[in-house]
C-alpha positions as CSV (number, residue, x, y, z in Angstrom):
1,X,0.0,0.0,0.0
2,X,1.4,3.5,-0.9
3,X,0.9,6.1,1.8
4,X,1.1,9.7,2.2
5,X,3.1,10.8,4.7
6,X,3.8,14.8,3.9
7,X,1.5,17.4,3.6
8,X,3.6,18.3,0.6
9,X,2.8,14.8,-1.4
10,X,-0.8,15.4,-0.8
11,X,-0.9,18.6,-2.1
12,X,1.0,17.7,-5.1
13,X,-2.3,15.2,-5.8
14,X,-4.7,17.7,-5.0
15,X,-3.1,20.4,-6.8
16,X,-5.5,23.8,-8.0
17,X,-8.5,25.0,-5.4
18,X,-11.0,26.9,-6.8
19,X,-11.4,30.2,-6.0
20,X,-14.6,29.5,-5.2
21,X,-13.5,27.4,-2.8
22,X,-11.5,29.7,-0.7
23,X,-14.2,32.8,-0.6
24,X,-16.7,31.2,0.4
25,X,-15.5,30.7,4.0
26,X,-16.8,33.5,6.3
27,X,-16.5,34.1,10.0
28,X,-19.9,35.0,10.6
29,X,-23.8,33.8,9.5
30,X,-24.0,35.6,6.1
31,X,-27.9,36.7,5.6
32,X,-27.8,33.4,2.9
33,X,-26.1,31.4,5.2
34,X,-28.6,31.7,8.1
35,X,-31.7,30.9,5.7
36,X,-29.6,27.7,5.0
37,X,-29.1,26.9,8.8
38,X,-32.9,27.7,9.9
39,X,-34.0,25.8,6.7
40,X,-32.3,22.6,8.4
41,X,-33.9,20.0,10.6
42,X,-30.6,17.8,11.0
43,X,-27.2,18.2,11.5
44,X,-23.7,16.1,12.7
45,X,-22.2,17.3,15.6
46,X,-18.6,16.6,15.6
47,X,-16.4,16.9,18.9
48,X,-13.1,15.6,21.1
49,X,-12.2,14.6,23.7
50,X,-8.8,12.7,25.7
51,X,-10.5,9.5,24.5
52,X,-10.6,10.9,20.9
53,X,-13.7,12.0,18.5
54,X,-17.5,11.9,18.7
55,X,-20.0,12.4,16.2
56,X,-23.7,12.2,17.2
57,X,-27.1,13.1,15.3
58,X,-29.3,15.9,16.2
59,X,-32.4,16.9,14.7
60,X,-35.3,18.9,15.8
61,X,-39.0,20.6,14.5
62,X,-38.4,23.7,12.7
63,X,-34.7,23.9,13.0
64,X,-32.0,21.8,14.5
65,X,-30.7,25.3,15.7
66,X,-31.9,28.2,16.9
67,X,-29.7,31.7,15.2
68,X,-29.2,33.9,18.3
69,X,-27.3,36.4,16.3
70,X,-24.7,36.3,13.4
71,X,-21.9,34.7,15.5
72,X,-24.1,32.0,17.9
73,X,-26.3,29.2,17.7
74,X,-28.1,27.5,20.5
75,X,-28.4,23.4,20.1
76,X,-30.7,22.1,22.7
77,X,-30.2,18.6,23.9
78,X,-33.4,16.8,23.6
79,X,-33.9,13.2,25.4
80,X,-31.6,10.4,24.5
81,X,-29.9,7.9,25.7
82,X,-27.8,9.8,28.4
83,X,-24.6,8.5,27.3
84,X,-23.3,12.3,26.6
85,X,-20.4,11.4,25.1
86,X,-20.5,14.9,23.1
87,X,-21.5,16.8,26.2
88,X,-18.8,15.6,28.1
89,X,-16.2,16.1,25.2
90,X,-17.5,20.1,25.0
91,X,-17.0,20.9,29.0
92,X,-13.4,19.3,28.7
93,X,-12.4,20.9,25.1
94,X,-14.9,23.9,23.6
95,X,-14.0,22.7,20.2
96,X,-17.0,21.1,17.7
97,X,-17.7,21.3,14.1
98,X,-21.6,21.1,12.8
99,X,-22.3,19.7,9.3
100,X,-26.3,20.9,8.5
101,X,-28.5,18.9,5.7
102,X,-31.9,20.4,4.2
103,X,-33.7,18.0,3.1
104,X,-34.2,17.8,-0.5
105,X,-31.4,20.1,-1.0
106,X,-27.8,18.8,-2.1
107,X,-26.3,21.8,-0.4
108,X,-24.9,20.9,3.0
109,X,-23.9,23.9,5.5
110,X,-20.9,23.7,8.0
111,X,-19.6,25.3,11.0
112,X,-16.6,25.3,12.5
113,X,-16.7,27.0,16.5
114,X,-16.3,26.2,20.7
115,X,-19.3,25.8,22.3
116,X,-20.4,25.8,25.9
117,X,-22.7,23.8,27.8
118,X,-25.0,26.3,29.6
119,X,-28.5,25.0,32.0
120,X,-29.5,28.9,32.3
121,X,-33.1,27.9,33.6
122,X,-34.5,31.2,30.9
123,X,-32.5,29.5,28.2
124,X,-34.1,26.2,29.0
125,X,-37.5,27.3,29.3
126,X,-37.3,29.3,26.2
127,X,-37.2,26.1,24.3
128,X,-40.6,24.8,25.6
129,X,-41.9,21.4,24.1
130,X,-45.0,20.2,24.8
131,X,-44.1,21.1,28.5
132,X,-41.2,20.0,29.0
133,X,-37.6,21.4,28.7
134,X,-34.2,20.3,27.7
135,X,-31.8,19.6,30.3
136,X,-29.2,21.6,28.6
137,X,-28.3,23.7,25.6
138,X,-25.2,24.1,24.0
139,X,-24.1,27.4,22.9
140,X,-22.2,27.6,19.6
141,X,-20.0,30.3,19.0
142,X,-19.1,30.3,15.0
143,X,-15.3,30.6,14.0
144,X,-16.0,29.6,10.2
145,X,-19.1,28.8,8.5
146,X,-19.0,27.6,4.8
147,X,-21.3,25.6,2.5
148,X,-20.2,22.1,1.1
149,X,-20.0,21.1,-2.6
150,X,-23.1,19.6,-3.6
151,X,-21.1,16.2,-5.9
152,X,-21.6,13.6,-2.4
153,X,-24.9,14.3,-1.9
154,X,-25.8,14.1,-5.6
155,X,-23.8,11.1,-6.1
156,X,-24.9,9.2,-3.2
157,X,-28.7,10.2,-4.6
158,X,-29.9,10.6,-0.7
159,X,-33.1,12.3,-1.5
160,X,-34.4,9.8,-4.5
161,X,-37.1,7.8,-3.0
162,X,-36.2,5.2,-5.6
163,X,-33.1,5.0,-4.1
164,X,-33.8,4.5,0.0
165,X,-33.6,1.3,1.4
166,X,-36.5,-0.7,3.0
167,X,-36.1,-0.6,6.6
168,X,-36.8,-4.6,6.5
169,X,-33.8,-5.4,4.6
170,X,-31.6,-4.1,7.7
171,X,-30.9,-5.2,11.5
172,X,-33.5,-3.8,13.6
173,X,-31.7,-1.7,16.9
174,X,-32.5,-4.4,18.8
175,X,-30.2,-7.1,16.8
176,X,-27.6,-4.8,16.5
177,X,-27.9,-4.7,20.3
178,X,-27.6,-8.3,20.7
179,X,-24.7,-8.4,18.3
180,X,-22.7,-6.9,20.7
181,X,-24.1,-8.8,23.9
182,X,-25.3,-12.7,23.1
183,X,-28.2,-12.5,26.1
184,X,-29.4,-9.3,25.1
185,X,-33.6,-9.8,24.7
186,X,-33.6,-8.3,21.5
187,X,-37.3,-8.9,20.4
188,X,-38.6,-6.8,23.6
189,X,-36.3,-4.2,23.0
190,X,-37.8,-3.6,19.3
191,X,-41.6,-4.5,20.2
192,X,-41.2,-2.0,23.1
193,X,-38.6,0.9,21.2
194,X,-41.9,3.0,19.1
195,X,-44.2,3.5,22.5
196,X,-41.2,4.1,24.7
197,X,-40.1,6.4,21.9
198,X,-43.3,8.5,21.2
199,X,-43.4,8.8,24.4
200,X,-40.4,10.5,25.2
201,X,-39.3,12.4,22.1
202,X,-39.1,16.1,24.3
Protein backbone atom coordinates (compact mmCIF):
# COMPACT_ATOMS: atom_id res chain seq x y z
CA UNK A 1 0.00 0.00 0.00
CA UNK A 2 1.40 3.50 -0.89
CA UNK A 3 0.91 6.09 1.78
CA UNK A 4 1.08 9.66 2.15
CA UNK A 5 3.14 10.84 4.74
CA UNK A 6 3.82 14.75 3.93
CA UNK A 7 1.53 17.38 3.65
CA UNK A 8 3.64 18.27 0.65
CA UNK A 9 2.79 14.79 -1.43
CA UNK A 10 -0.76 15.35 -0.80
CA UNK A 11 -0.93 18.59 -2.11
CA UNK A 12 0.97 17.73 -5.15
CA UNK A 13 -2.26 15.20 -5.79
CA UNK A 14 -4.72 17.67 -5.02
CA UNK A 15 -3.07 20.38 -6.80
CA UNK A 16 -5.46 23.83 -7.97
CA UNK A 17 -8.52 24.98 -5.40
CA UNK A 18 -10.99 26.85 -6.76
CA UNK A 19 -11.44 30.18 -6.01
CA UNK A 20 -14.57 29.52 -5.18
CA UNK A 21 -13.49 27.39 -2.81
CA UNK A 22 -11.52 29.70 -0.72
CA UNK A 23 -14.23 32.78 -0.58
CA UNK A 24 -16.70 31.23 0.38
CA UNK A 25 -15.52 30.67 4.04
CA UNK A 26 -16.82 33.48 6.33
CA UNK A 27 -16.51 34.13 9.95
CA UNK A 28 -19.87 35.02 10.55
CA UNK A 29 -23.83 33.82 9.53
CA UNK A 30 -23.98 35.59 6.13
CA UNK A 31 -27.87 36.67 5.64
CA UNK A 32 -27.78 33.44 2.91
CA UNK A 33 -26.09 31.41 5.20
CA UNK A 34 -28.55 31.71 8.14
CA UNK A 35 -31.70 30.88 5.75
CA UNK A 36 -29.62 27.72 5.04
CA UNK A 37 -29.12 26.88 8.81
CA UNK A 38 -32.94 27.70 9.86
CA UNK A 39 -34.04 25.80 6.72
CA UNK A 40 -32.29 22.63 8.36
CA UNK A 41 -33.93 19.96 10.63
CA UNK A 42 -30.63 17.77 10.97
CA UNK A 43 -27.20 18.18 11.54
CA UNK A 44 -23.70 16.15 12.73
CA UNK A 45 -22.22 17.30 15.57
CA UNK A 46 -18.61 16.65 15.62
CA UNK A 47 -16.42 16.85 18.88
CA UNK A 48 -13.08 15.56 21.07
CA UNK A 49 -12.19 14.55 23.75
CA UNK A 50 -8.82 12.69 25.73
CA UNK A 51 -10.47 9.52 24.49
CA UNK A 52 -10.60 10.93 20.91
CA UNK A 53 -13.74 12.01 18.54
CA UNK A 54 -17.47 11.89 18.70
CA UNK A 55 -20.05 12.39 16.24
CA UNK A 56 -23.72 12.25 17.23
CA UNK A 57 -27.10 13.09 15.25
CA UNK A 58 -29.35 15.89 16.18
CA UNK A 59 -32.39 16.85 14.69
CA UNK A 60 -35.32 18.91 15.77
CA UNK A 61 -39.02 20.57 14.52
CA UNK A 62 -38.35 23.66 12.72
CA UNK A 63 -34.68 23.93 12.96
CA UNK A 64 -32.05 21.77 14.49
CA UNK A 65 -30.69 25.32 15.75
CA UNK A 66 -31.94 28.17 16.93
CA UNK A 67 -29.74 31.66 15.16
CA UNK A 68 -29.21 33.86 18.28
CA UNK A 69 -27.29 36.44 16.34
CA UNK A 70 -24.72 36.30 13.45
CA UNK A 71 -21.92 34.68 15.54
CA UNK A 72 -24.06 31.99 17.92
CA UNK A 73 -26.31 29.19 17.65
CA UNK A 74 -28.11 27.53 20.46
CA UNK A 75 -28.36 23.43 20.12
CA UNK A 76 -30.74 22.11 22.71
CA UNK A 77 -30.22 18.61 23.94
CA UNK A 78 -33.42 16.84 23.57
CA UNK A 79 -33.89 13.19 25.42
CA UNK A 80 -31.56 10.43 24.49
CA UNK A 81 -29.86 7.95 25.75
CA UNK A 82 -27.85 9.77 28.38
CA UNK A 83 -24.63 8.54 27.28
CA UNK A 84 -23.27 12.26 26.61
CA UNK A 85 -20.44 11.36 25.11
CA UNK A 86 -20.51 14.86 23.06
CA UNK A 87 -21.54 16.78 26.18
CA UNK A 88 -18.84 15.59 28.06
CA UNK A 89 -16.21 16.08 25.25
CA UNK A 90 -17.52 20.10 24.96
CA UNK A 91 -17.05 20.86 29.03
CA UNK A 92 -13.44 19.31 28.67
CA UNK A 93 -12.36 20.86 25.09
CA UNK A 94 -14.93 23.86 23.64
CA UNK A 95 -13.97 22.72 20.18
CA UNK A 96 -17.01 21.14 17.66
CA UNK A 97 -17.66 21.32 14.10
CA UNK A 98 -21.59 21.06 12.83
CA UNK A 99 -22.35 19.73 9.32
CA UNK A 100 -26.26 20.87 8.54
CA UNK A 101 -28.54 18.88 5.67
CA UNK A 102 -31.90 20.43 4.20
CA UNK A 103 -33.74 17.98 3.06
CA UNK A 104 -34.18 17.78 -0.55
CA UNK A 105 -31.39 20.13 -1.02
CA UNK A 106 -27.76 18.83 -2.11
CA UNK A 107 -26.31 21.78 -0.37
CA UNK A 108 -24.94 20.86 2.97
CA UNK A 109 -23.90 23.86 5.45
CA UNK A 110 -20.92 23.66 7.95
CA UNK A 111 -19.57 25.29 11.02
CA UNK A 112 -16.56 25.29 12.47
CA UNK A 113 -16.74 26.97 16.53
CA UNK A 114 -16.34 26.25 20.75
CA UNK A 115 -19.26 25.78 22.33
CA UNK A 116 -20.43 25.77 25.91
CA UNK A 117 -22.66 23.77 27.76
CA UNK A 118 -25.03 26.34 29.55
CA UNK A 119 -28.49 25.03 32.02
CA UNK A 120 -29.51 28.87 32.30
CA UNK A 121 -33.07 27.94 33.55
CA UNK A 122 -34.53 31.17 30.87
CA UNK A 123 -32.52 29.46 28.16
CA UNK A 124 -34.06 26.21 28.97
CA UNK A 125 -37.54 27.28 29.29
CA UNK A 126 -37.31 29.27 26.22
CA UNK A 127 -37.16 26.09 24.27
CA UNK A 128 -40.56 24.83 25.59
CA UNK A 129 -41.94 21.44 24.10
CA UNK A 130 -44.96 20.17 24.76
CA UNK A 131 -44.12 21.07 28.55
CA UNK A 132 -41.23 20.02 29.01
CA UNK A 133 -37.60 21.43 28.75
CA UNK A 134 -34.25 20.26 27.69
CA UNK A 135 -31.79 19.60 30.30
CA UNK A 136 -29.20 21.65 28.59
CA UNK A 137 -28.34 23.73 25.65
CA UNK A 138 -25.15 24.14 24.04
CA UNK A 139 -24.15 27.41 22.86
CA UNK A 140 -22.25 27.59 19.60
CA UNK A 141 -19.97 30.29 19.01
CA UNK A 142 -19.07 30.34 14.97
CA UNK A 143 -15.27 30.56 14.00
CA UNK A 144 -16.00 29.63 10.25
CA UNK A 145 -19.07 28.80 8.53
CA UNK A 146 -19.01 27.64 4.79
CA UNK A 147 -21.25 25.61 2.51
CA UNK A 148 -20.17 22.14 1.09
CA UNK A 149 -19.95 21.07 -2.56
CA UNK A 150 -23.06 19.61 -3.58
CA UNK A 151 -21.07 16.19 -5.86
CA UNK A 152 -21.58 13.65 -2.37
CA UNK A 153 -24.91 14.30 -1.93
CA UNK A 154 -25.76 14.08 -5.63
CA UNK A 155 -23.80 11.09 -6.11
CA UNK A 156 -24.94 9.24 -3.19
CA UNK A 157 -28.69 10.24 -4.64
CA UNK A 158 -29.86 10.61 -0.65
CA UNK A 159 -33.07 12.25 -1.50
CA UNK A 160 -34.35 9.77 -4.50
CA UNK A 161 -37.11 7.82 -3.01
CA UNK A 162 -36.22 5.17 -5.64
CA UNK A 163 -33.07 4.96 -4.15
CA UNK A 164 -33.80 4.51 0.04
CA UNK A 165 -33.57 1.34 1.38
CA UNK A 166 -36.49 -0.69 3.02
CA UNK A 167 -36.07 -0.62 6.62
CA UNK A 168 -36.80 -4.60 6.46
CA UNK A 169 -33.82 -5.40 4.63
CA UNK A 170 -31.56 -4.10 7.70
CA UNK A 171 -30.88 -5.20 11.52
CA UNK A 172 -33.52 -3.84 13.56
CA UNK A 173 -31.65 -1.69 16.93
CA UNK A 174 -32.52 -4.45 18.84
CA UNK A 175 -30.20 -7.10 16.83
CA UNK A 176 -27.61 -4.81 16.47
CA UNK A 177 -27.94 -4.71 20.34
CA UNK A 178 -27.59 -8.34 20.71
CA UNK A 179 -24.71 -8.35 18.33
CA UNK A 180 -22.68 -6.91 20.70
CA UNK A 181 -24.13 -8.84 23.88
CA UNK A 182 -25.35 -12.69 23.10
CA UNK A 183 -28.21 -12.45 26.09
CA UNK A 184 -29.39 -9.30 25.12
CA UNK A 185 -33.60 -9.79 24.71
CA UNK A 186 -33.59 -8.29 21.47
CA UNK A 187 -37.31 -8.92 20.41
CA UNK A 188 -38.58 -6.77 23.60
CA UNK A 189 -36.29 -4.22 22.97
CA UNK A 190 -37.78 -3.60 19.29
CA UNK A 191 -41.57 -4.45 20.21
CA UNK A 192 -41.19 -2.00 23.11
CA UNK A 193 -38.58 0.89 21.24
CA UNK A 194 -41.86 2.98 19.15
CA UNK A 195 -44.23 3.53 22.49
CA UNK A 196 -41.20 4.13 24.66
CA UNK A 197 -40.05 6.43 21.94
CA UNK A 198 -43.34 8.50 21.17
CA UNK A 199 -43.37 8.83 24.38
CA UNK A 200 -40.42 10.50 25.21
CA UNK A 201 -39.32 12.43 22.13
CA UNK A 202 -39.09 16.07 24.26
Amino acid sequence: MTIITSVEELKAIYDGVSEASLVKVTKVLTPEYRRMIEASPFLALATVGPEGLDCSPRGDLGGAVRVQDEATLLLPDWRGNNRIDSLINIVRDPRVALMFLVPGSNTAMRINGHAVVSVEPALLNSFEMDGRHPRSVTVITVNEVYFQCARALIRAELWNPERFVDPKSLPTPGTLLQAAKADFDKEAYDREWPARAAKTMW
